[in-house]
C-alpha positions in Angstrom: 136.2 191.1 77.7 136.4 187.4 76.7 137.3 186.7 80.3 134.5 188.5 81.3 132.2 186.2 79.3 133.2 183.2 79.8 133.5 183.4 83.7 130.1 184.9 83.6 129.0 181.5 80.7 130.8 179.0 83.4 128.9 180.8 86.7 125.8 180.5 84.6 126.7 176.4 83.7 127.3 175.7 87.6 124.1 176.9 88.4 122.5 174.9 86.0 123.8 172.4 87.6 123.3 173.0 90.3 120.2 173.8 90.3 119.5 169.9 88.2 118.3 167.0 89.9 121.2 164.4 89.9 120.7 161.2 87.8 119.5 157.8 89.0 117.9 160.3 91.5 114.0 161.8 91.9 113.9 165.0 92.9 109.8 166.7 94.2 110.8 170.4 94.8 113.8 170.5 97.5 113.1 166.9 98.4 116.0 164.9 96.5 115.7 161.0 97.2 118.3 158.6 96.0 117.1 156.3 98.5 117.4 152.3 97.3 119.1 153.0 94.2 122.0 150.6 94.7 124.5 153.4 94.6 128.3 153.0 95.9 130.9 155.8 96.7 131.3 156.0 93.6 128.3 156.2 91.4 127.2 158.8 94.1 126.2 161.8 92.4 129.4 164.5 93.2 126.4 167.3 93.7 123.3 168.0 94.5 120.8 171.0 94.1 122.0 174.0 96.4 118.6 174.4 97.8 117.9 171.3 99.0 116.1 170.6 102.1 115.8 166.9 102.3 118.3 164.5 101.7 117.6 161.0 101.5 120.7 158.5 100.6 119.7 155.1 102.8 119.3 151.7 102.1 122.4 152.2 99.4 125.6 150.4 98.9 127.8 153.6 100.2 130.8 152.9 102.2 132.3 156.8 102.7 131.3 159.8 101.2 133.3 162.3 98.9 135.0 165.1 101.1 132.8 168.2 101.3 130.1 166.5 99.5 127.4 168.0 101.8 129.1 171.4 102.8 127.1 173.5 100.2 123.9 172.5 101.0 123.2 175.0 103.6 119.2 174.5 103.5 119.5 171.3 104.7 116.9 170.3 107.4 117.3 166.5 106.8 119.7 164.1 105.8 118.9 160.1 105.7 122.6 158.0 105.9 121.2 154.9 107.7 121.2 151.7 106.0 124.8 151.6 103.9 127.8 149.2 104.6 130.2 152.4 106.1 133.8 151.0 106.2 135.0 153.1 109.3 138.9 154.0 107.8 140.4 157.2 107.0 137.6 157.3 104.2 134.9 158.0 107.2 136.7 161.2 108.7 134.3 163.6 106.6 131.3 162.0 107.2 132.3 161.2 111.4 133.2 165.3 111.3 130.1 166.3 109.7 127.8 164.6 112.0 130.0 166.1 115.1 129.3 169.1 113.7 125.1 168.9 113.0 122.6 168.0 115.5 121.1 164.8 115.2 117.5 166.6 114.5 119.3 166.9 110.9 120.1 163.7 111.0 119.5 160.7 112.9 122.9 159.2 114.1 120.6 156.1 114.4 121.6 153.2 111.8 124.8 155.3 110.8 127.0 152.1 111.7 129.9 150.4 111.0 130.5 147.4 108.8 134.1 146.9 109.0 136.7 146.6 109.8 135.8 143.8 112.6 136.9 145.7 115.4 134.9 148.6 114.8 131.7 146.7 113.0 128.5 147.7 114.8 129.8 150.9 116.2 127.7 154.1 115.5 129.9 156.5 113.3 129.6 159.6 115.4 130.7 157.8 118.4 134.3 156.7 116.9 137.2 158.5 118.1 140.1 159.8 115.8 142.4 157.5 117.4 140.0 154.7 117.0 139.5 155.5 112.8 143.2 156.2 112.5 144.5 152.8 113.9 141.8 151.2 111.7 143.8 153.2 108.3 145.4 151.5 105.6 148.1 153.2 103.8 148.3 151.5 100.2 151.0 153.8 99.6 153.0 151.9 102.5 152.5 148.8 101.1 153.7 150.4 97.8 156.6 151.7 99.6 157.9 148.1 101.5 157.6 146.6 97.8 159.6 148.9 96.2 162.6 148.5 98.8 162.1 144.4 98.3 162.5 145.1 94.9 165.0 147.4 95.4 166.7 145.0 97.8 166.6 142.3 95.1 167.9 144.0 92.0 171.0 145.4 93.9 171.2 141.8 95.2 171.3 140.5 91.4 173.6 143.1 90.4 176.2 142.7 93.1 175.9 138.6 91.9 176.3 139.5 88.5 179.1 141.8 89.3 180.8 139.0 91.3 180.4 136.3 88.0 181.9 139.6 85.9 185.1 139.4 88.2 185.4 135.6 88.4 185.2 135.4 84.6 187.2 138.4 83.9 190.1 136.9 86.3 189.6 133.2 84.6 190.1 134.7 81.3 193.1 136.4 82.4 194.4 133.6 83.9 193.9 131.5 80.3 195.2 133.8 78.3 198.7 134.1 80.4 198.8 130.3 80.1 198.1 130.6 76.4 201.0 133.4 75.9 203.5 131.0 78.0 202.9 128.4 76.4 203.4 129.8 72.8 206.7 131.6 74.1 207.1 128.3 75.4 206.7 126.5 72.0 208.6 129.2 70.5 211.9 129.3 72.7 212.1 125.0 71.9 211.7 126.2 68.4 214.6 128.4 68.2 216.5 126.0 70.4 216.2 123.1 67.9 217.2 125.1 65.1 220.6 126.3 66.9 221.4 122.3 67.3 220.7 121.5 63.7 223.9 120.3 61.7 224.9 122.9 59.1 224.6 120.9 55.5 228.5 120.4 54.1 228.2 122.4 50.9 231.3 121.1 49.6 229.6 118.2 48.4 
């Protein structure tokens, strides 16, 4: 029963916000605008209101958006996207698919352009190719990975020398301490060698 409630408390909290006009956003019925509000990727608002009709995100600072961002809104009759430095890498993929995918009478593919990288800057976004976004990728978790082996690479390096100066010391010690034990037997055999010679006092005297 207090499953029942509070799945029924959290259906009834999504649709509140839902339903809510997003911040730094004005919002005149199912018009939302968040035109010219200096947003980025990520100060973009992670929902909007599910009945929204017109869109209007241009003229921002938006370089990709958040996969599945606009999947929900399924009253959409226009979207605004021109205007924002898009950085065509893997991070465009949603945004190039959703515009395959809706007529540009939803929204114009005009001003949807690339900023970077060089190669690419200038193109429209619904004209890319996958192979042409893929080659464009940057996998930080490459990078990550070729550092790790250098530093792998580096500490097995320091522990093979420090094994190595382990062995030469080891064997360097050995070798003093067998000249230390010959020469004490050393020291020892003239000792007892000297006290065979030595002339036995005459006790008659």
């Amino acid at each position: 029963m207090k499953g029942l409630l509070l799945l029924c408390l959290l259906t009834l909290f999504r649709g509140q916000r839902s339903s809510a006009c997003p911040h730094l956003c004005s919002c005149h019925g199912s018009q939302v605008n968040c035109s010219r509000k200096s947003l980025t990727s990520s100060s973009l608002p992670t929902s909007f209101p599910a009945g929204t009709t017109f869109l209007h995100l241009h003229d921002n600072r938006l370089t990709s958006l958040p996969n599945g961002l606009l999947d929900d809104l399924t009253s959409l009759r226009s979207v605004s996207l021109h205007g924002n430095p898009w950085v065509c890498d893997c991070g465009v993929l949603y945004l190039r698919a959703w515009l395959l995918h809706h007529p540009s009478t939803l929204t114009s593919h005009l001003g949807i352009n690339c900023s970077s990288p060089p190669g690419l800057r200038g193109r429209l976004v619904v004209t890319l190719t996958e192979k042409e976004v893929l080659e464009s990728c940057h996998y930080w978790f490459c990078d990550l990975a070729l550092v790790s082996q250098m530093c792998l690479f580096v500490f097995v390096l320091v522990q093979g020398a420090l094994l190595v100066a382990l062995i030469v010391f080891l064997k360097r010690f050995e070798r003093m301490s067998k000249e230390a034990r010959r020469t004490t037997e050393e020291s020892f055999t003239a000792g007892e060698r000297e006290n065979e010679y030595t002339p036995l006092k005459d006790t008659s005297i």
